[in-house]
C-alpha positions in Angstrom: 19.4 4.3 -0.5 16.1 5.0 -2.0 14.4 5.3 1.4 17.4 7.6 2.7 16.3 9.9 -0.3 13.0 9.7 1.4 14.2 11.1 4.7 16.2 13.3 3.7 13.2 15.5 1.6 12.8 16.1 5.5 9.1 14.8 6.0 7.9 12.4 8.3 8.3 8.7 6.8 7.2 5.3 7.8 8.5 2.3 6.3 6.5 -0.7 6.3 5.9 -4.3 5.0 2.8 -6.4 4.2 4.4 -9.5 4.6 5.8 -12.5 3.0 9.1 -11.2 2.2 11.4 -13.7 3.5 11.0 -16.9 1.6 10.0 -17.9 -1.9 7.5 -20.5 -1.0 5.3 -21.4 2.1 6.6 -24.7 2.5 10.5 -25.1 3.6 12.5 -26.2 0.9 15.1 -27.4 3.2 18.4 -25.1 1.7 19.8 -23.5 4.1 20.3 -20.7 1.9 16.8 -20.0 2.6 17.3 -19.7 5.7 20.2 -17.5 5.6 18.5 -15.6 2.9 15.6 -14.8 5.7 18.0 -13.8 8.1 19.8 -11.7 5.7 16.4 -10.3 4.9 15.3 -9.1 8.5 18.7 -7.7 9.7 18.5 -5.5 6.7 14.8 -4.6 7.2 15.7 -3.6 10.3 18.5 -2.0 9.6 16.5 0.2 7.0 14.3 1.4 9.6 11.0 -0.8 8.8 9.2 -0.4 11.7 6.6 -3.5 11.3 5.8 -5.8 8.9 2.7 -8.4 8.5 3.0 -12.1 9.3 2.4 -13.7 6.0 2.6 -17.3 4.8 5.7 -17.0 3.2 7.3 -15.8 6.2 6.6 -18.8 8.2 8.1 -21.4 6.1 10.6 -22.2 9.6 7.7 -22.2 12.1 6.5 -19.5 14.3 9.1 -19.8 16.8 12.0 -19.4 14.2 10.3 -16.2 13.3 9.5 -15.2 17.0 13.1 -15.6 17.8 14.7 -14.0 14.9 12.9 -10.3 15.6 13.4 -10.7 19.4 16.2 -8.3 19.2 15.1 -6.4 16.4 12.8 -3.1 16.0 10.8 -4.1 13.6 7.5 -5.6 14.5 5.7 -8.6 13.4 2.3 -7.9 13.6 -1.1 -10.1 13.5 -4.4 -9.3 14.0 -5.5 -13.3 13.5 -2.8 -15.8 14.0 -3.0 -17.8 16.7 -1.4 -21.0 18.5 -2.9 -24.7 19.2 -4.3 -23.0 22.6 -5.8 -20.2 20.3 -3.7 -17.8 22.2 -2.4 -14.9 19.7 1.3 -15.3 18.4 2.4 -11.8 17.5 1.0 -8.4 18.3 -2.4 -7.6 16.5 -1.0 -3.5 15.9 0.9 -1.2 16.9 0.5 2.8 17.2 3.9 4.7 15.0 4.0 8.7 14.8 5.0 10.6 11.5 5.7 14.1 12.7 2.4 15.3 14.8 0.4 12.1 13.0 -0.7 8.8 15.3 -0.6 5.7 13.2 -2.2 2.7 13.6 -0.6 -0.6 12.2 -2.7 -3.8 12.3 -1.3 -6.6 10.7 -3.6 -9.7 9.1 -2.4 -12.9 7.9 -4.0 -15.7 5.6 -6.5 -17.5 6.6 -6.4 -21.5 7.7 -3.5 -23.7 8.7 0.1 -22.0 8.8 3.2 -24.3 10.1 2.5 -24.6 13.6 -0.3 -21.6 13.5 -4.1 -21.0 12.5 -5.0 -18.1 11.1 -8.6 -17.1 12.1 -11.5 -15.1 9.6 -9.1 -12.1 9.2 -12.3 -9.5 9.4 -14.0 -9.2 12.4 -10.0 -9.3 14.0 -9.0 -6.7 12.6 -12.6 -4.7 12.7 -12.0 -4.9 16.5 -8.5 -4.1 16.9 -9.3 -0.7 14.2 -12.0 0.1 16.6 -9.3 -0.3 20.0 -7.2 1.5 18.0 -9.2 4.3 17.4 -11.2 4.6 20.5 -7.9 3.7 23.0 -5.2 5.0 21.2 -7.1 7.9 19.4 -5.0 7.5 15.8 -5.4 10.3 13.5 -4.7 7.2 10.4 -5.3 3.3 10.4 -3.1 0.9 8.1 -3.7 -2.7 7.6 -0.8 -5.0 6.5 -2.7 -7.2 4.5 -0.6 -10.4 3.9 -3.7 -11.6 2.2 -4.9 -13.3 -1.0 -6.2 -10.5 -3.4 -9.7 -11.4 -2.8 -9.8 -11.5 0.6 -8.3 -7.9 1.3 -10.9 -6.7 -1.2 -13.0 -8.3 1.4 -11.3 -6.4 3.9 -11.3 -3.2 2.6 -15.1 -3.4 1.8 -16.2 -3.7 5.2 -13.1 -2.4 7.0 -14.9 0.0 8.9 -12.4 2.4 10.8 -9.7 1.6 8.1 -8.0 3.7 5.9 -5.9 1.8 3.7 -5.2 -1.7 3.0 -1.7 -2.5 1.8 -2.0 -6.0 0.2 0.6 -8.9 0.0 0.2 -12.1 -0.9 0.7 -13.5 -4.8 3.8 -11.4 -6.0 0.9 -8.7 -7.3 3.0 -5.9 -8.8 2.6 -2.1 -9.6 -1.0 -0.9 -9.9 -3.6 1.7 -8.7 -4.9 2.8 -5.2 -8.7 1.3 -5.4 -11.5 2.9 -3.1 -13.2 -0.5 -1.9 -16.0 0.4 -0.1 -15.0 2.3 3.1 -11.1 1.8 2.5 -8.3 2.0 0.1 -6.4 -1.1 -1.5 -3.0 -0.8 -2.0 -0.9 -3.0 -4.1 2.7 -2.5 -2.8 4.8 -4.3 -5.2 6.3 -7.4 -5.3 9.5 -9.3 -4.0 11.6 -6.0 -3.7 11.6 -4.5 -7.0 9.1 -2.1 -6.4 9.0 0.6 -3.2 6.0 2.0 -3.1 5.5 5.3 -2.1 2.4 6.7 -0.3 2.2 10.1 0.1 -0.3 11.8 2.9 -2.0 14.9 3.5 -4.3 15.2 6.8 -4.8 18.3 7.0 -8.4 17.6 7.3 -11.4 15.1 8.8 -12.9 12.3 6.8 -12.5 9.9 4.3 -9.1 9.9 2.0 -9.7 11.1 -1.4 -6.7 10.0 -4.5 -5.2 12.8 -5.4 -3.9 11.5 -8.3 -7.7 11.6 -9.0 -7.8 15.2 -8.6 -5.2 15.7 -10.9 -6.5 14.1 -13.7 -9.2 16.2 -13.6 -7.9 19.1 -13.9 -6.1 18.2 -17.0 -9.3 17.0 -18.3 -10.9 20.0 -17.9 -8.2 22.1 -19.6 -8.8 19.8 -22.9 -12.7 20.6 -22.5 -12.1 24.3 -22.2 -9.9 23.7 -25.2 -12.2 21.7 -27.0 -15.2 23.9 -26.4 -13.4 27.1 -27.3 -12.5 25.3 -30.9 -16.3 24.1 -31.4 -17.4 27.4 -30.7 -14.9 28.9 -33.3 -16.3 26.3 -36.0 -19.7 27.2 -35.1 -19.6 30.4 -36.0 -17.7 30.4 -38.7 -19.7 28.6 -40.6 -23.4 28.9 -41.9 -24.2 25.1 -43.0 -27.3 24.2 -40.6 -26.4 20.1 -40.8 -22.6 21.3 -39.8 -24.0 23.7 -37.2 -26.6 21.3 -35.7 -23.9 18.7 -35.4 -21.5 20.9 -33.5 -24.5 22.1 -31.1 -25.0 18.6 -29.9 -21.2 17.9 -29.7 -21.0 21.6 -27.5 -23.7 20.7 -25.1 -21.8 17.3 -24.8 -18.8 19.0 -23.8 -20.4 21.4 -21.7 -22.1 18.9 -20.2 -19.0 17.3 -19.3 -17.1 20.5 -18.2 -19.7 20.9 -15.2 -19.1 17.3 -14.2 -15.8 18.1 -14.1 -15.5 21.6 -12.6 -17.7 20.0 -9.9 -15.1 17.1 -9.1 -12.4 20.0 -8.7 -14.2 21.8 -6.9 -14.9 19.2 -4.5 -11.2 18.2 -4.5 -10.2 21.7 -4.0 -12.4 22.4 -1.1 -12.2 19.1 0.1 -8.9 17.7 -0.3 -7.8 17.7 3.8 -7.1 14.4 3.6 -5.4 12.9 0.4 -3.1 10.0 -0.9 -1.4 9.8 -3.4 0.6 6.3 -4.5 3.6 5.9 -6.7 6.4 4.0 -7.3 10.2 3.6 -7.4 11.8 1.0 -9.6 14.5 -0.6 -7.9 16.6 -1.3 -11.3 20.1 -1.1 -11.9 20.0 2.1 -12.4 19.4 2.4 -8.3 23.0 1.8 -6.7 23.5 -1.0 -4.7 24.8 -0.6 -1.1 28.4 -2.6 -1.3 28.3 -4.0 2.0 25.1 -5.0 1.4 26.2 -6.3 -1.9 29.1 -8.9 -0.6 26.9 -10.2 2.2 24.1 -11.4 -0.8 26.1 -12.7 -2.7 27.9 -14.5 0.4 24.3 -16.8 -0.2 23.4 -16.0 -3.4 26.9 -15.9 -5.5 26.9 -14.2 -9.1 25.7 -16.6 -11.3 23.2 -18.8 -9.3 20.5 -19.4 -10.0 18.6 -16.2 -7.6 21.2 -14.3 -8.1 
C-alpha cells in the first residue's frame, strides 16, 4: 500500500531490492517454513512491482538453482555483477537498464564476496567498474544504481572507487535507517532492514554531473536564517551599549558569524545554481499504523500463525 501511495503522486517510480530478503540466515535451517516464507516473499515482490533485486547471501540459503527457478516466471530480476558457477560462468544477470518517465537506469547488482552454496562470488569491484562503464558507454544511462548486497565495509569500498556510479544501496547486516553518505565518487545508501523500513529516494536530473543531497541544501538554508538572526541581535547589542570589554567581545563573536554567513550563503548559492541533479533519502515506517493488505495478511500467517515465534 505504501508503494501504491507512491504511484499514485503520479511520478515515475522504481522499486528495488539490495538483497538478502528472503531468509533469516545464510545457512538453511532446514524448516520448510523457510522455504515457504521465501516463496511467499518473491511472489509478493513481484507482485509489488520490484523490478530487480541483488543476489545476496541470505538469499541463497536453497542453492542457486532453487533461486534460478523460483524467478523464472517472475519480473523481477536477480541481478549479479560477480557471482559465478564451478565453471566460473556468471549465474544471474550482471544489470539491467529500467526507465522512470524520460530517465535510463542502470541496475547492477553485487553480491558478497567468497563461497556461497553452490556459487563464488568474485572481488565485487572491478565487476561492477566494468559493467558501470558497459552500461554507460552501450546503453547510454542518464543514472547508475548498484544493489550492494554487501558487508558495510566493502560497499564503502565500492562507493569510493565506483567510478561511473551514482549510488550504492547497501544490504547486508540488517543496517537500519540512516544518512545518504558521499563516499568518494558515489553515494551510500542504507535502505533499511528486513522490511520495516521503505526507503524512499527521491531524484532530480534535471542537470549533468555529480548528485548533490538536497537534504544538504536544506539545512543550509535554515542555518543561514539563524545567522541572519543572530547577527541582526549582536548588532542591536552592540550598539546599544558603550562598555568597550562588552563591545570588543561582540565584535569578535559578529565577525565569527559573519564569517560563517558567507560560508553559508556560498553553499546555497552553489546548491541553488547547481542543484540539476539532486537526491534526497527518507523513510517510511512500516508500523501498525500502515494497514496491512488482508489477503496478504491470511497467506503469512498460513506460515507464520499469530503467536509464533516470527510472527
Amino acid at each position: 500500500m505504501a508503494i501504491g501511495e507512491e504511484r499514485a503522486k503520479g511520478v515515475p517510480v522504481l522499486v528495488l531490492d539490495a538483497g538478502n530478503a528472503l531468509f533469516r540466515s545464510p545457512v538453511s535451517s532446514g524448516d520448510p517454513g523457510d522455504k515457504a516464507r521465501a516463496e511467499l516473499l518473491l511472489e509478493q515482490m513481484d507482485a509489488m512491482g520490484t523490478a530487480a533485486m541483488a543476489v545476496g547471501a541470505r538469499d541463497l540459503p536453497l542453492g542457486v538453482e532453487w533461486l534460478r527457478k523460483q524467478a523464472r516466471e517472475k519480473k523481477l530480476k536477480l541481478l549479479s555483477a560477480n557471482l559465478v558457477d564451478k565453471d566460473g560462468k556468471a549465474v544471474f544477470p550482471a544489470s539491467t537498464v529500467l526507465t522512470a518517465g524520460k530517465l535510463k537506469v542502470g541496475i547492477i547488482g553485487a553480491s558478497p564476496e567468497g563461497d556461497l552454496q553452490t556459487a563464488q562470488g568474485k572481488p565485487a569491484l572491478p565487476a561492477v567498474l566494468a559493467e558501470a562503464k558497459r552500461l554507460r558507454e552501450k546503453d547510454k544511462v542518464d543514472v547508475v544504481v548498484v544493489l550492494a548486497a554487501l558487508p558495510y565495509d566493502a560497499s564503502r569500498r565500492l562507493a569510493q572507487g565506483g567510478e561511473g556510479v551514482d549510488f550504492v544501496v547497501q544490504s547486508h547486516e540488517g543496517r537500519g535507517p540512516g544518512i545518504a553518505q558521499k563516499e568518494g565518487l558515489a553515494t551510500l545508501v542504507p535502505p533499511g532492514e528486513r522490511g520495516r523500513q521503505l526507503a524512499r529516494l527521491e531524484l532530480t536530473v534535471d542537470g549533468k554531473g555529480a548528485f548533490t543531497d538536497a537534504a544538504t541544501a536544506q539545512r543550509d538554508q535554515e542555518s543561514l536564517k539563524m545567522i541572519e538572526a543572530n547577527i541582526a541581535r549582536t548588532k542591536e547589542r552592540l550598539g546599544a551599549t558603550k562598555d568597550e570589554t562588552v563591545r570588543k567581545a561582540l565584535e569578535e563573536t559578529l565577525a565569527t558569524f559573519e564569517t560563517r554567513r558567507a560560508a553559508l550563503k556560498k553553499s546555497v548559492q552553489t546548491g541553488a545554481t547547481g542543484a540539476g541533479r539532486t537526491h534526497l533519502l527518507s523513510y517510511k515506517q512500516l508500523g501498525t499504523d500502515v494497514p496491512s493488505d488482508p489477503a496478504v495478511q491470511k497467506l503469512v500467517e498460513r506460515i507464520e500463525p499469530p503467536g509464533s515465534a516470527h510472527h
